[in-house]
C-alpha positions as CSV (number, residue, x, y, z in Angstrom):
1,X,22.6,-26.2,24.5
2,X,23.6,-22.5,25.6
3,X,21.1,-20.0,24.9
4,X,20.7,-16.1,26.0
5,X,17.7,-15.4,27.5
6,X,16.2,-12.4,29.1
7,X,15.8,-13.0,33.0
8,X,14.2,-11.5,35.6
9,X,17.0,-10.0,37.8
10,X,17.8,-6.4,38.6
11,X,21.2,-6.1,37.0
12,X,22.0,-7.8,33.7
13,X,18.8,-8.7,32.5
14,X,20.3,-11.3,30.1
15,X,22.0,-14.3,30.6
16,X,23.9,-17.1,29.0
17,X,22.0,-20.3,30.4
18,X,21.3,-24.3,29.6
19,X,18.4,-25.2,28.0
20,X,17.2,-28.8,26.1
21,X,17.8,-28.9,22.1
22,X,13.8,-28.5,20.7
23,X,12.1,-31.3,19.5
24,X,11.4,-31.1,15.7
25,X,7.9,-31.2,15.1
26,X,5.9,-32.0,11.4
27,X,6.8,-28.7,9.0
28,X,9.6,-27.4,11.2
29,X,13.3,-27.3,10.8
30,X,15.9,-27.5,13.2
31,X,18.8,-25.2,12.4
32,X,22.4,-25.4,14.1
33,X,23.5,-22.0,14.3
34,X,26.7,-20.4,12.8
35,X,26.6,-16.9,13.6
36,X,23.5,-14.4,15.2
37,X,23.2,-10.5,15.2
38,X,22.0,-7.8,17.3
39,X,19.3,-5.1,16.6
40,X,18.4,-2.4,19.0
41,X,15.1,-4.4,19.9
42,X,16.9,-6.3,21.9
43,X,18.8,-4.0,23.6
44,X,15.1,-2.8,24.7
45,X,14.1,-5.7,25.6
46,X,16.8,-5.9,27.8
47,X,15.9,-2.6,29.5
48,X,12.2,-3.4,29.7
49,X,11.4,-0.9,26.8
50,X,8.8,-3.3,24.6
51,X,5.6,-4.7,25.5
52,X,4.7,-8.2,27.3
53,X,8.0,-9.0,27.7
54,X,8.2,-12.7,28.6
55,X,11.3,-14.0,31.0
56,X,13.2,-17.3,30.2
57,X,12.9,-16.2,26.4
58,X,15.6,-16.7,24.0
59,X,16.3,-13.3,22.6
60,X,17.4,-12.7,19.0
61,X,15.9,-12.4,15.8
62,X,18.9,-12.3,13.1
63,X,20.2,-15.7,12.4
64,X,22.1,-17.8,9.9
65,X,22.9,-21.7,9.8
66,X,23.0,-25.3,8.7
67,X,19.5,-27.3,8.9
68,X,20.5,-30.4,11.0
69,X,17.2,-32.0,11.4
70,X,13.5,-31.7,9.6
71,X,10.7,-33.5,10.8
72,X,8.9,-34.3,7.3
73,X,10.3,-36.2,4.0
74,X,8.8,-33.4,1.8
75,X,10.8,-30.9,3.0
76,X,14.5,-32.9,3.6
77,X,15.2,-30.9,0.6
78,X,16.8,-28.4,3.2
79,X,19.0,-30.9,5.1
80,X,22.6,-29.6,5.1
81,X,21.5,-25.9,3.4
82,X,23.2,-23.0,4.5
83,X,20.3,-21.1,5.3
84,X,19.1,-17.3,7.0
85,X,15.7,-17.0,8.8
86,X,12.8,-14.8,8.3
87,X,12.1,-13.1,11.5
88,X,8.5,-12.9,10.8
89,X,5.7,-14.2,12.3
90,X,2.2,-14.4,11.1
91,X,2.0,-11.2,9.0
92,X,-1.1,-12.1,8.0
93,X,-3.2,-11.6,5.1
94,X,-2.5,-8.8,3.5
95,X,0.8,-8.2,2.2
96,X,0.2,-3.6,3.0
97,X,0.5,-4.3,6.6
98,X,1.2,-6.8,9.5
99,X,-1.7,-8.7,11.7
100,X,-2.2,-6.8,14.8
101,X,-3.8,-9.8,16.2
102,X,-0.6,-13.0,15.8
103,X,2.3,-11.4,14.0
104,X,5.2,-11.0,16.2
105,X,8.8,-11.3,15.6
106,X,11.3,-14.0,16.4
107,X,13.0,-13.3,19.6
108,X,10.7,-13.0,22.0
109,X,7.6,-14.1,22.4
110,X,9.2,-17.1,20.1
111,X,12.6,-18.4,21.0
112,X,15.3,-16.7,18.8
113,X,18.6,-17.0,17.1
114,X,20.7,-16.4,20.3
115,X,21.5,-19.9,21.0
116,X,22.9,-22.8,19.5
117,X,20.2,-24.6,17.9
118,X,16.8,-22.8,16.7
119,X,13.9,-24.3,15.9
120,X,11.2,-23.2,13.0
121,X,8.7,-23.6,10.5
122,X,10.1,-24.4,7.2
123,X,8.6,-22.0,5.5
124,X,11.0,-19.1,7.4
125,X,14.1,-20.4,5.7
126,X,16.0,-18.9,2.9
127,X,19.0,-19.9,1.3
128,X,22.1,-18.6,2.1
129,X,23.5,-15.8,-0.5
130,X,25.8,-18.0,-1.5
131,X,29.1,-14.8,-2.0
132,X,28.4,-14.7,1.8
133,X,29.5,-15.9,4.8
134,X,27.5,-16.9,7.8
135,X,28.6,-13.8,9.8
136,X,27.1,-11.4,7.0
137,X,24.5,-13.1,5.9
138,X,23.5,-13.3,9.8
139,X,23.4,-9.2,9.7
140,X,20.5,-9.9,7.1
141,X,16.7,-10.3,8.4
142,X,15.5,-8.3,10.5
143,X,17.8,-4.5,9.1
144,X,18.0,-5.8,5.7
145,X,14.3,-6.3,5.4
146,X,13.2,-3.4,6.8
147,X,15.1,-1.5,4.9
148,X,14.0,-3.4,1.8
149,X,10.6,-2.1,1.9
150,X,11.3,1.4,3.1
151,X,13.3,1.8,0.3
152,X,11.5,-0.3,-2.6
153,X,8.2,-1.1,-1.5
154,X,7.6,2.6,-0.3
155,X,9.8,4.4,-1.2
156,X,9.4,3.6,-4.8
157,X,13.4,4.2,-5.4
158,X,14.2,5.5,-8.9
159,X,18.1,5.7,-10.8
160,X,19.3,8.9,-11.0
161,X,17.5,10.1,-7.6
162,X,18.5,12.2,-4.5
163,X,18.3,10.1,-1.5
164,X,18.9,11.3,2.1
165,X,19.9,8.2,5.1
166,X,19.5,9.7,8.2
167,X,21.4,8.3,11.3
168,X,23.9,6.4,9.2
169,X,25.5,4.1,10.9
170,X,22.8,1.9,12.2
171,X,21.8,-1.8,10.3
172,X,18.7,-0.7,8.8
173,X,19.8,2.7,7.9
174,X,23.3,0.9,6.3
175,X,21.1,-1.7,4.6
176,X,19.3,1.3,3.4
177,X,22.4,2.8,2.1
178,X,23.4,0.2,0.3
179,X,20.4,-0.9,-1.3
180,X,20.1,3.0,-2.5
181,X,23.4,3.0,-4.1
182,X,22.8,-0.5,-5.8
183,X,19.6,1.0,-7.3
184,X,22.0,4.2,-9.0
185,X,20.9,6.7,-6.2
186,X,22.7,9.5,-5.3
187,X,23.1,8.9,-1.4
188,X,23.3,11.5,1.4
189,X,23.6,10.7,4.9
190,X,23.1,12.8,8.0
191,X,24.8,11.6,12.0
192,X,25.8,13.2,14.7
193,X,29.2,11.4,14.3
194,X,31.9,12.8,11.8
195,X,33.4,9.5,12.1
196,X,30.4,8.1,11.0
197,X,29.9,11.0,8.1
198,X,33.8,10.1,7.2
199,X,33.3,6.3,6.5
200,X,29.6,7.3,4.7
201,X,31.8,8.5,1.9
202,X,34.4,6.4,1.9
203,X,32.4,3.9,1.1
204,X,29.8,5.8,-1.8
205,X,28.0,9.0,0.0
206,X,27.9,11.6,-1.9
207,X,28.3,13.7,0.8
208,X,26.9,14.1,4.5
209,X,25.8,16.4,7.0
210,X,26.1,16.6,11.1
211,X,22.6,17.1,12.6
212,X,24.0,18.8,15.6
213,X,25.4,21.7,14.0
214,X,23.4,25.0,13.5
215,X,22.2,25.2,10.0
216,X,22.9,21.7,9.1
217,X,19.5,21.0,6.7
218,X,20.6,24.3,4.6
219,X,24.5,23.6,4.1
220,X,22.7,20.3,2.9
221,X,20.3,21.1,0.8
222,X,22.9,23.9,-1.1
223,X,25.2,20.9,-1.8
224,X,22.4,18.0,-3.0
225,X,19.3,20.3,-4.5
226,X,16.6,18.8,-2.9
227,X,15.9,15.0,-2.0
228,X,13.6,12.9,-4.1
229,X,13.2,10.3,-1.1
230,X,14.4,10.3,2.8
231,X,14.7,7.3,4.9
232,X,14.8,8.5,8.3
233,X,14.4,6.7,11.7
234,X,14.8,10.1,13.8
235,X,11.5,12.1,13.7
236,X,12.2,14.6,16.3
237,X,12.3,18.1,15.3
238,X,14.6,17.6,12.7
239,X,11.1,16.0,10.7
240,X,10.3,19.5,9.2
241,X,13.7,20.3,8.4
242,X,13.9,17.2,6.0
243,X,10.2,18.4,4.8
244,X,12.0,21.6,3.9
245,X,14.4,19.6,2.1
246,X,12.5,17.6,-0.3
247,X,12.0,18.3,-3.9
248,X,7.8,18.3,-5.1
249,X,6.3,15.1,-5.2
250,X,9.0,13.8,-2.7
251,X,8.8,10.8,-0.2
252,X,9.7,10.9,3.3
253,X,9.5,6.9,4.6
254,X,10.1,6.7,8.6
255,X,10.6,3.5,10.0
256,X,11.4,5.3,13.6
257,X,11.8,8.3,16.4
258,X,14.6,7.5,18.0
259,X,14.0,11.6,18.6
260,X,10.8,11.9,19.9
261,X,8.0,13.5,18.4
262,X,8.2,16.8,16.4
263,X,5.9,19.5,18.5
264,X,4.5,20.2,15.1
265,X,4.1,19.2,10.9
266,X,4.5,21.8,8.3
267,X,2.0,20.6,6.2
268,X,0.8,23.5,4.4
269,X,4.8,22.9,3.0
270,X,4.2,18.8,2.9
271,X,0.4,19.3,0.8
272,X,1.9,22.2,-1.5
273,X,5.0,20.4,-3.0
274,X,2.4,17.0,-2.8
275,X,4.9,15.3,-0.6
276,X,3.8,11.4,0.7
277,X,5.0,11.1,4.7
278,X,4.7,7.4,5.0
279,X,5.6,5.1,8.4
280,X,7.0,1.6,7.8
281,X,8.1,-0.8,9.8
282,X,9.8,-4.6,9.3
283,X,8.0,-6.5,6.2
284,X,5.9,-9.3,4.6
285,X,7.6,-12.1,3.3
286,X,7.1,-12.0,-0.4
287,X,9.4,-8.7,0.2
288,X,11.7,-11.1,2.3
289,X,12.0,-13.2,-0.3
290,X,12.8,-10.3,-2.6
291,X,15.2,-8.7,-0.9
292,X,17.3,-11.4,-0.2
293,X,17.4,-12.3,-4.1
294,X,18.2,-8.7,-4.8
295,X,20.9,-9.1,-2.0
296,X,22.3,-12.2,-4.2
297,X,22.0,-10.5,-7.7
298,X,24.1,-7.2,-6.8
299,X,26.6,-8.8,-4.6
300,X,25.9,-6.7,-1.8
301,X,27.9,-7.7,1.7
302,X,26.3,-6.7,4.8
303,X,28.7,-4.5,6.7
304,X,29.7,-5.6,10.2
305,X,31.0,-3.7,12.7
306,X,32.8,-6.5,14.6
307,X,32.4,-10.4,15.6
308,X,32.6,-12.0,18.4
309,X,32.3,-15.6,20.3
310,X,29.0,-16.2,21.5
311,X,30.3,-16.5,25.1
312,X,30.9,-12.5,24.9
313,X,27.6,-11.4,23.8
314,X,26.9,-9.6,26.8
315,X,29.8,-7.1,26.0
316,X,27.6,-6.4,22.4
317,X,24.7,-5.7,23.6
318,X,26.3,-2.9,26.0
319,X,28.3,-1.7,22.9
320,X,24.7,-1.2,21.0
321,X,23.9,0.6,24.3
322,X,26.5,3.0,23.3
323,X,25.4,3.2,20.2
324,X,28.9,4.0,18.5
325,X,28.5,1.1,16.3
326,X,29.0,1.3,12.0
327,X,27.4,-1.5,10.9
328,X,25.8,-5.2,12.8
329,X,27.3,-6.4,15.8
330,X,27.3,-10.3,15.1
331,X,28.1,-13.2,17.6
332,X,29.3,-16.8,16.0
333,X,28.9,-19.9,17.7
């Protein structure tokens, strides 16, 4: 079968290669793949930005498909499903945060969705929405359920509420967009794009706001009144502006800092209006599980920025190197 894996070579890094179909083994689940997606952790794996990187790996963690083979008669109740796959790995015990000791994600150290059969435990698969088709549903896992929890989980998302989404544009800030809006939030965005702003509200932003220009954070906090909750994946310097931005008893849930660190933290601000500054990041699988029901009750449809054959997916991880995407880059096989 073809599979992209991360090599060892100077220039491209990744490569399209042969490699034998995996062997199903008792409580695993073979899945022939319909259509994969990109997140910008494998773009970094590419350019050696994540730790113990491993050559000859499959890369990918977002994946949807049809379960070909399973290795036990209990579970051939998933034979021919149309299924997505839970990224994660061994969270571990307690459902507030991951093991630090086995969780990992799919894609790297375990082989991932970029090939043309993946294997797994049963237990990772979900049923595919069923008002989707494989290429958005494939946009799902790894975005959609980060966002999930940022959103829910912390962020504790009320009807009615102000909500800020920095950095639109991006699958987890997206997914975070439109899980806000489904919930009856007002949504805001912030990007440095005004393309990016411009589509925001054409599809349900309130309104928006370019983080480049001067005075940005004031313009939008005349035209909102405050934010109950931020999801923000910037940090940077920007940070305090959005802590001068939040209403009392706001939340500010970060899942990122794609900016760097901010040299400092207002706090006496952040302790005075009781504001909760809480970091996230991917999420257990009860909240999987969750998330993709809630995906299934309201409809929702992943938005994708374009599809292509899985013979061109070199070409999309250099457009995520760009980084002038609106939505998942997804390959289909």
């Amino acid at each position: 079968m073809k599979a992209l894996q991360i090599k060892n070579t100077p220039k491209e890094r990744i490569a399209i290669v042969d490699v034998p179909v995996p062997l199903v083994k008792s409580g695993q689940a073979l899945v022939k793949m319909k259509a994969a997606a990109l997140n910008h952790r494998d773009q970094w794996i590419r350019e050696g930005k994540y730790p113990k990187i491993q050559f000859d790996c499959t890369l990918g963690s977002d994946g949807c498909g049809i379960v070909e083979q399973v290795a036990d008669k209990e579970n051939e109740y998933w034979l021919g499903k149309d299924v997505i796959i839970n990224p994660n790995n061994d969270w571990g015990n307690n459902p507030a945060v991951q093991s630090h000791d086995n969780y990992h994600i799919l894609g790297m150290p375990t082989q991932g969705t970029f090939a043309e059969y993946v294997l797994v435990n049963v237990d990772r698969l979900s049923e595919k929405p069923s008002h989707l088709n494989y290429e958005r549903a494939a946009a799902i896992p790894l975005a959609g359920l980060t966002s999930y929890r940022a959103i829910f989980t912390h962020g504790h998302i009320r009807r009615g509420e102000n909500v800020l989404i920095s950095g639109i544009g991006g699958g987890v800030a997206l997914f975070a967009f439109q899980f806000a809006l489904a919930a009856g939030a007002n949504v805001y965005v912030t990007s440095s794009s005004e393309d990016k702003l411009n589509k925001a509200k054409n599809i349900g932003a309130v309104d928006g706001a370019n983080y480049t220009q001067a005075d940005w954070h004031k313009e939008l906090l005349e035209k909102s009144g405050g934010f109950d909750l931020v999801i923000d994946s910037g940090g940077g310097e920007n940070f305090n502006l959005l802590i001068k931005m939040m209403r009392p008893a706001g939340r500010i849930v970060f899942y990122g800092a794609t900016q760097g660190l901010p040299t400092s933290i207002d706090l006496y601000r952040a302790f005075f209006n009781q504001l909760r500054i809480q970091g996230t990041t991917m999420g257990n699988d009860v909240e999987f599980d969750e998330m993709v029901k809630f995906i299934a009750s309201k409809k929702i449809i992943p938005i994708v920025d374009s599809i292509r054959p899985f013979e061109q997916i070199v070409s999309a991880f250099d457009e995520m190197k760009q980084g002038n995407q609106f939505g998942k880059l997804v390959v289909k096989f």
